[in-house]
C-alpha positions as CSV (number, residue, x, y, z in Angstrom):
1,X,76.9,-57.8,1.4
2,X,73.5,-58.1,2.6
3,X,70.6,-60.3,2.3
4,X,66.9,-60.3,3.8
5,X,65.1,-64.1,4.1
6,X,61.4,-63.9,4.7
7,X,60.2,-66.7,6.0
8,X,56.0,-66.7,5.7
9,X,53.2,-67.7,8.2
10,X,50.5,-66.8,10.4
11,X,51.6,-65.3,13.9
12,X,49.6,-66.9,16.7
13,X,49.8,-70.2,18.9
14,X,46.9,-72.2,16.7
15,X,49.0,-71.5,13.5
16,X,52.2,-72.7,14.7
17,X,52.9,-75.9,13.4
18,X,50.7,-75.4,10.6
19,X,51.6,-76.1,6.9
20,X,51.3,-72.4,5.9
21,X,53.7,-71.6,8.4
22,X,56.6,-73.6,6.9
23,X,58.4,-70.5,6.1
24,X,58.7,-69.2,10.5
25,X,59.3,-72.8,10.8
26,X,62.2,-73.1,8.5
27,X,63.9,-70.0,10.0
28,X,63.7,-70.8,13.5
29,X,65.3,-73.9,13.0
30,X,68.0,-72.0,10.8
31,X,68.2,-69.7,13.9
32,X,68.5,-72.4,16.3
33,X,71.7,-73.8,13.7
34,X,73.2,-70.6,14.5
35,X,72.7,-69.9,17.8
36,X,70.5,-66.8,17.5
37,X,67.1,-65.2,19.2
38,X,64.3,-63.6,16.9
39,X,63.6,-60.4,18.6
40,X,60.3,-58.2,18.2
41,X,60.9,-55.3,15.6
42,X,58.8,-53.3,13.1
43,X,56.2,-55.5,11.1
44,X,58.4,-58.5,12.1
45,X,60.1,-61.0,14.0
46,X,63.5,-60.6,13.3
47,X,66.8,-61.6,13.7
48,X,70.7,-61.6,12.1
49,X,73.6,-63.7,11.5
50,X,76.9,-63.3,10.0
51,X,77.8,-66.2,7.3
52,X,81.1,-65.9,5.2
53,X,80.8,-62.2,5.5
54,X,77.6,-61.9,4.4
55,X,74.8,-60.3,6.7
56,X,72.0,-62.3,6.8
57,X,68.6,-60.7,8.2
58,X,66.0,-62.7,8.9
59,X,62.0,-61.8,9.2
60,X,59.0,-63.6,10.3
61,X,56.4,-60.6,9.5
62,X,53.4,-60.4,12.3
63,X,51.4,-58.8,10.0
64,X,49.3,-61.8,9.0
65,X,50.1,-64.2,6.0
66,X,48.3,-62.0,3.2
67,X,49.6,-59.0,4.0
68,X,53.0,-60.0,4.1
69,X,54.4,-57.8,1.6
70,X,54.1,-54.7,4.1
71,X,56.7,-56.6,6.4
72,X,59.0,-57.5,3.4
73,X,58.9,-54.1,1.9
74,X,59.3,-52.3,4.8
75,X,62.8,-53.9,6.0
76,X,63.9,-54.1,2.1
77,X,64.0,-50.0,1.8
78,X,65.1,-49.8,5.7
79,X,67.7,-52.3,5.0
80,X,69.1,-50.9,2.2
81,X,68.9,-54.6,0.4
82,X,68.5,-54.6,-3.5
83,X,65.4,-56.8,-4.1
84,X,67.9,-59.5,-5.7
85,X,69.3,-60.4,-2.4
86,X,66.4,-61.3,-1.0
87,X,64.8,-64.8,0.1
88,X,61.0,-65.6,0.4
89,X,60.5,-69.0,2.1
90,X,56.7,-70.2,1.5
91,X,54.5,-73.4,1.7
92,X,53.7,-74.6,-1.8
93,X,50.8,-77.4,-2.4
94,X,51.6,-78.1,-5.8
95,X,55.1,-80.0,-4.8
96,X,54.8,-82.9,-3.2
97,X,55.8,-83.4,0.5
98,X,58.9,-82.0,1.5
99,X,60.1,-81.1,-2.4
100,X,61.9,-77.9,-2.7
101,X,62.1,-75.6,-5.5
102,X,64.1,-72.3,-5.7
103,X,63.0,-69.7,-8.6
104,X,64.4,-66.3,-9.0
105,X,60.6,-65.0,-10.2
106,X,57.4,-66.2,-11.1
107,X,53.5,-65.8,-10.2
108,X,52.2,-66.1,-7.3
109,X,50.5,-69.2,-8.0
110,X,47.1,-68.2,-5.9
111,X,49.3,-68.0,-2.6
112,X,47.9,-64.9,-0.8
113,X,51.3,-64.4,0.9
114,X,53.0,-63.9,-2.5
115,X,50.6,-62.0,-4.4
116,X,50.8,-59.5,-1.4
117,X,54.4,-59.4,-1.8
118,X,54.2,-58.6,-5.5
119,X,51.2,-56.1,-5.5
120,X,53.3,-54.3,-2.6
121,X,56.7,-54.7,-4.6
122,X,55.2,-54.0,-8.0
123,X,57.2,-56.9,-9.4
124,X,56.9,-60.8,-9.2
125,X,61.0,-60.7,-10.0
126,X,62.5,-61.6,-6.6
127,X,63.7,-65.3,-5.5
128,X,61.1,-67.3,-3.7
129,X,62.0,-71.1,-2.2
130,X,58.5,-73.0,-2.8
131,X,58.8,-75.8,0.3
132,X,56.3,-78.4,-0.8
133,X,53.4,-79.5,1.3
134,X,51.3,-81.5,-1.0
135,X,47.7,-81.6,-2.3
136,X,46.3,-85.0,-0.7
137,X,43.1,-82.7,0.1
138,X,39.5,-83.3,-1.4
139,X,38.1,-80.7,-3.4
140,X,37.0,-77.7,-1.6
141,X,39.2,-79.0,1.3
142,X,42.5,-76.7,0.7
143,X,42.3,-74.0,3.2
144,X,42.1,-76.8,5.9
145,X,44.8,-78.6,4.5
146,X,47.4,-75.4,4.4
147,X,45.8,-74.6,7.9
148,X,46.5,-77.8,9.6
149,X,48.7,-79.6,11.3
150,X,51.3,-81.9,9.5
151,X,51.2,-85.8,10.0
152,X,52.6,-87.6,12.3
153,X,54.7,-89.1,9.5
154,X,55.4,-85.7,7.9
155,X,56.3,-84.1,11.4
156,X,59.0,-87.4,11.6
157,X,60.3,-86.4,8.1
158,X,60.0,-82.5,8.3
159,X,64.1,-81.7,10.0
160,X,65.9,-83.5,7.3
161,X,63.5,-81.4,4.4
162,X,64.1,-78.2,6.7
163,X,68.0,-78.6,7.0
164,X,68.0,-79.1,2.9
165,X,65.9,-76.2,2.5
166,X,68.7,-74.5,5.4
167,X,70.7,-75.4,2.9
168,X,69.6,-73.4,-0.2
169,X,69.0,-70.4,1.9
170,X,72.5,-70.3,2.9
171,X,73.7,-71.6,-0.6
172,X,71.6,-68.5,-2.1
173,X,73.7,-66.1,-0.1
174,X,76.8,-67.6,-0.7
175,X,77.0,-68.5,-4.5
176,X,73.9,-66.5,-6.0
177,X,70.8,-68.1,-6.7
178,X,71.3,-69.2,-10.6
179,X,74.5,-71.9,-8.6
180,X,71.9,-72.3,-6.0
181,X,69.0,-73.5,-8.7
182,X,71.3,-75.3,-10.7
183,X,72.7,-77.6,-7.8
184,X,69.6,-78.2,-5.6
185,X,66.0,-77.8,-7.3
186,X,67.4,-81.2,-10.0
187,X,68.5,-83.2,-6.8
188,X,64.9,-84.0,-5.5
C-alpha cells in the first residue's frame, strides 16, 4: 500500500525556519527519524521510506507555497496513490502553538497552500494535519507572523510538537485516519 505526505512551505534559505514552513520542517525531521535523504525530483523534494509494509513517499514541492497543488497532483497521478492515502502537513493560525488537528476534509480555511490543492484537485475531501502556529499577531500583522521566525521559546518547544505530529503521520498510514483522529486530535 502506498501513501504520499506533503509537507507545505516556501523553498528558499529566508523561509526556512519560518512558521509557514512547518510542513518541510516536520518531514525532514521525520526523514532524519528514518535515516533517509530528500532528493531533487519533479515539482518536489522528495523522498521514501518503508514502514510496516507500507510505502511512504514524501514531497516538499518547490513550486512555491500557493501553488502547491501542482506538486501534490502531479506525484498523486504519477504515483498511482488514491487521493485517500494521502497526507497534507500545513501551518494553521487558528490552533494555538504546537496543537495538532488531523481532518479527513474541510475548507481551506484562507490558507493559500490548501486552496491550491483543492482548486487543482477539484475536491477539498483529502486528509490534511493542521500543525498549529498561533494568532498572537496585531491586526493586519498575519503575513508577517506566518512569515517569521518562531520564538525562542517556540523553537525550545517545537521537537516534542514535531515528533507528535511524526506520530499521526505514521499512525495515518498504519491504522487509517478515522483510528488516527479518534486517538490523537482529543489528546491536546
Amino acid at each position: 500500500m502506498k501513501y504520499l505526505i506533503a509537507g507545505l512551505g516556501n523553498i528558499g534559505p529566508e523561509y526556512e525556519l519560518t512558521r509557514h514552513n512547518i510542513g518541510f520542517l516536520v518531514l525532514d525531521r521525520l526523514a532524519d527519524n528514518y535515516r533517509i535523504d530528500f532528493g531533487t525530483e519533479r515539482l518536489a523534494e522528495k523522498a521514501e521510506l518503508q514502514h510496516k509494509g507500507k510505502q511512504i513517499h514524501l514531497i516538499k514541492p518547490n513550486t512555491y507555497m500557493n501553488l502547491s497543488g501542482k506538486a501534490v497532483a502531479y506525484w498523486l497521478q504519477y504515483l498511482k496513490i488514491p487521493k485517500e492515502n494521502m497526507l497534507v502537513v500545513v501551518d494553521e493560525i487558528a490552533l494555538p502553538f504546537g496543537s495538532l488537528r488531523m481532518r479527513t476534509k474541510g475548507s481551506a480555511a484562507g490558507h493559500n497552500g490548501l486552496k491550491n490543492i483543492e482548486q487543482t484537485l477539484g475536491s477539498q475531501e483529502y486528509a490534511r494535519l493542521r500543525f498549529g502556529i498561533g494568532s498572537e499577531f496585531a491586526k493586519g500583522q498575519q503575513v508577517e507572523h506566518v512569515l517569521g521566525n518562531f520564538t525562542a521559546q517556540e523553537f525550545q518547544q517545537l521537537p516534542l510538537h514535531m515528533d507528535k505530529a511524526i506520530e499521526m503521520i505514521v499512525s495515518f498510514c498504519t491504522i487509517g485516519a478515522e483510528r488516527t483522529m479518534n486517538f490523537f486530535n482529543n489528546k491536546q
